[in-house]
C-alpha positions in Angstrom: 126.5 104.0 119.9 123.0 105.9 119.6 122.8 108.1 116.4 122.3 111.1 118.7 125.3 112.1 120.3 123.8 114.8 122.0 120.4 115.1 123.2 119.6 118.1 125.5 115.9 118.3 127.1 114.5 121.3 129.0 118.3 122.5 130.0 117.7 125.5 132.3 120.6 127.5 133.3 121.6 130.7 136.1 124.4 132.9 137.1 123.3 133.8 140.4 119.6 135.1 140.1 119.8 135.6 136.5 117.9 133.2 134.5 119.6 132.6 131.1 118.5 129.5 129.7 114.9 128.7 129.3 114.1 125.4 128.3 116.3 124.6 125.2 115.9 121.1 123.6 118.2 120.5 120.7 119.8 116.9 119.3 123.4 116.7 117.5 123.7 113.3 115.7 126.9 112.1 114.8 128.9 113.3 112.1 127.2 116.6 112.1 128.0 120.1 112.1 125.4 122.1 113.9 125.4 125.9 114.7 123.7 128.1 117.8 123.0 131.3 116.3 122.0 134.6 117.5 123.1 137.8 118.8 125.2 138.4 121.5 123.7 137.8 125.1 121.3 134.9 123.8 122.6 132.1 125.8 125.0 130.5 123.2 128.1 130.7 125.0 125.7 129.6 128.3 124.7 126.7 126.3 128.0 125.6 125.5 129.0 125.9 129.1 125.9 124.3 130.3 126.8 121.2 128.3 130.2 121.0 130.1 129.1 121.3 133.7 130.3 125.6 133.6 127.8 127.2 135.1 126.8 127.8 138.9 123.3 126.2 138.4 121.9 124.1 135.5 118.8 121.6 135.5 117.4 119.6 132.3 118.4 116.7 131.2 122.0 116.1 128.8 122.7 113.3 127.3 125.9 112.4 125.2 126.4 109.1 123.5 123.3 107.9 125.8 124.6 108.3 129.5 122.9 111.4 131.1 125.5 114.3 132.2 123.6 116.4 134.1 125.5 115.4 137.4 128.5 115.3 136.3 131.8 117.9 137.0 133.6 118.9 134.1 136.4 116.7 134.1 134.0 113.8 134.3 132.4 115.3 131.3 135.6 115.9 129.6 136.5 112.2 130.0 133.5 110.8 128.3 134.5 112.5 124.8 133.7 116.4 125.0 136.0 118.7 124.0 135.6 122.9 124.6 137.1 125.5 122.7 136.2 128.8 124.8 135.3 132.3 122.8 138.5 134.0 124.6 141.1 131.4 122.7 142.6 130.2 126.5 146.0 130.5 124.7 149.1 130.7 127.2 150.6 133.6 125.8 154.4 132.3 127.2 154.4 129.1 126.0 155.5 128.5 122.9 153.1 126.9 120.1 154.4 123.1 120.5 154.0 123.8 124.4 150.6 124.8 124.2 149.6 122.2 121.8 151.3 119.1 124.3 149.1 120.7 127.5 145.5 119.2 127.2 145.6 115.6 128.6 144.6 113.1 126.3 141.3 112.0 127.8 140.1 108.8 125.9 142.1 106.9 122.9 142.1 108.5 119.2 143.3 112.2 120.0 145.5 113.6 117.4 149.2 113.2 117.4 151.3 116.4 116.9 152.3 115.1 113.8 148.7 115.3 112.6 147.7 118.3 113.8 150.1 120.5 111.9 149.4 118.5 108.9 146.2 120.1 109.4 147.0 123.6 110.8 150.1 124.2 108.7 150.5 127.5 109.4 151.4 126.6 113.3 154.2 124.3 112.0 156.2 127.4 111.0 155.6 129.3 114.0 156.2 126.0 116.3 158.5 127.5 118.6 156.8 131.0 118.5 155.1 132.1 121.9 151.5 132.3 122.4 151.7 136.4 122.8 153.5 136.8 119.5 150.3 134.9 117.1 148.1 136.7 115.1 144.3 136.2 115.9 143.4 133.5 113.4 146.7 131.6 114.1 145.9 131.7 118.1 142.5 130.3 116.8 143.7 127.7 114.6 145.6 126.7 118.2 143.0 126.7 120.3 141.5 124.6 118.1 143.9 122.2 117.7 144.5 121.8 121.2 140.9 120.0 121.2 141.7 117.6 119.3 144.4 116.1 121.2 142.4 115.0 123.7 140.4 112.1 121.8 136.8 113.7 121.8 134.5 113.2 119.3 132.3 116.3 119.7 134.3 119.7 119.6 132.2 122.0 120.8 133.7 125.8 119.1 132.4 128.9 120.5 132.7 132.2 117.9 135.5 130.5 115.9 135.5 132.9 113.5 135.0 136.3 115.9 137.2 139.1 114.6 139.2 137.4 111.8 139.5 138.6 108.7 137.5 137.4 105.9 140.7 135.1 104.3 141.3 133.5 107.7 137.5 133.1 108.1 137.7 130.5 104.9 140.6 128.9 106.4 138.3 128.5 109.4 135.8 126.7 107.1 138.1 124.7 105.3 139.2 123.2 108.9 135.8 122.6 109.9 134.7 120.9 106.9 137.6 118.4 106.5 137.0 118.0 110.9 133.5 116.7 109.7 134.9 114.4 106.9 137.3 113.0 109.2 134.5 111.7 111.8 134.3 114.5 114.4 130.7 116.1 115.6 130.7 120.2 116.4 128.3 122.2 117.5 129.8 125.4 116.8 128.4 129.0 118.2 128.1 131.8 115.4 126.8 135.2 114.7 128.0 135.1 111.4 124.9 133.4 109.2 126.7 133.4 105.8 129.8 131.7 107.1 127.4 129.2 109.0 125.8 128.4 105.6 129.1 127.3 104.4 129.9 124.7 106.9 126.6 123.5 109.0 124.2 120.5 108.1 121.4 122.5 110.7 120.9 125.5 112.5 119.1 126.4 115.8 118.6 130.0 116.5 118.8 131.4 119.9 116.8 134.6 121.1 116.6 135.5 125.2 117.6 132.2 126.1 115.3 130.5 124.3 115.5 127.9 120.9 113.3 130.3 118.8 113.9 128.8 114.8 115.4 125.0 114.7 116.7 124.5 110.3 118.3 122.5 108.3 121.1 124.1 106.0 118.6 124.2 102.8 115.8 125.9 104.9 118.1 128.4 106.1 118.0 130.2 102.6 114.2 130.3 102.5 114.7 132.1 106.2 117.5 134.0 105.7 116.1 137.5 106.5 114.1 136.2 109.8 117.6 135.1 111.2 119.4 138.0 110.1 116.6 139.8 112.2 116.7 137.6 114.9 120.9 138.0 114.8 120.6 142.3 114.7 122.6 142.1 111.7 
């Protein structure tokens, strides 16, 4: 296996006539955490989407684990080891918790058993046989999050995983994504939030109009702070 896991050249991406994406090159190696931030409308979510074959109209070259992507419909994509945790959640608000957790198909060997995933959520073992509807916000993202991992990818790919949570379920949010990286898995994880980024990320790269504007590793992103807090609108 190539250190890189993910190698994107040039991606270039639409919706319709609008041109989103404008060149971005960036390279996840494995074992990382890596972040996308920016303000909203950068072309984070796009990216994200772009990587998993869901948009119209993408060209640029993406490769994952070595084989090129590009081509390739979602499924395909999903198959090889990529697993997408949308900014909206995708929770099925009348199934209960276990239901929604046993829905994903496993897609290669190594996903999670259920067992193991409320080791690590705990908070969804007590609310097992609660519906979807009935969850607060940072339990329907602990969820959604779970629900990657049963598939068997290795790169989770998290978009705004801490949007709108309060600041203690924000932690808990970091606590899962650090102990994720120690078990093996590779995120690149969409943010706006540069503090909480700082806590979990080995690099960042900085999105502004569609474009990679500021690529940095965890210990330059202190010397920068105030140019990404800028470039974020914070």
């Amino acid at each position: 296996m190539p250190e890189e896991m993910l190698d994107i050249r040039g991606l270039e991406a639409w919706y319709g006539q609008s041109h989103v994406l404008h060149g971005v090159d960036l390279t996840i190696r494995n074992g990382e955490v890596v972040t996308l931030l920016g303000r909203n409308g950068a072309g984070k979510s796009t990216t994200l989407k772009a990587i998993m074959g869901m948009v119209p109209r993408r060209t640029g070259s993406i490769r994952f684990e070595g084989i090129e992507t590009a081509g390739l419909a979602s499924h395909e994509i999903a198959r090889l080891g990529i697993a997408y945790c949308p900014e909206d959640r995708g929770i099925y608000a009348t199934l209960n918790v276990e239901e929604n957790l046993l829905l994903p198909p496993v897609s290669r060997p190594g996903g999670m058993s259920i067992e193991a995933m409320l080791e690590l959520f705990p908070n969804l073992r007590e609310r097992l046989k609660s519906p979807g509807m009935k969850l607060s916000g940072g339990e329907q993202q602990m969820l959604a999050i779970a629900r990657t991992l049963r598939t068997g990818a290795g790169l989770l790919l998290l978009d705004e995983p801490t949007e709108g949570l309060a600041p203690v379920v924000v932690r808990q949010i970091g606590d899962i994504v650090r102990r994720l990286k120690r078990e093996g898995f590779t995120i690149l994880m969409v943010e706006q939030n540069a503090r909480f980024a700082a806590t979990v990320a080995d690099r960042h790269y900085v999105m502004d109009h569609g474009r990679i504007v500021e690529a940095l590793s965890n210990d330059e992103l202190d010397g920068k702070f105030d140019r990404v807090i800028e470039l974020l609108g914070v």
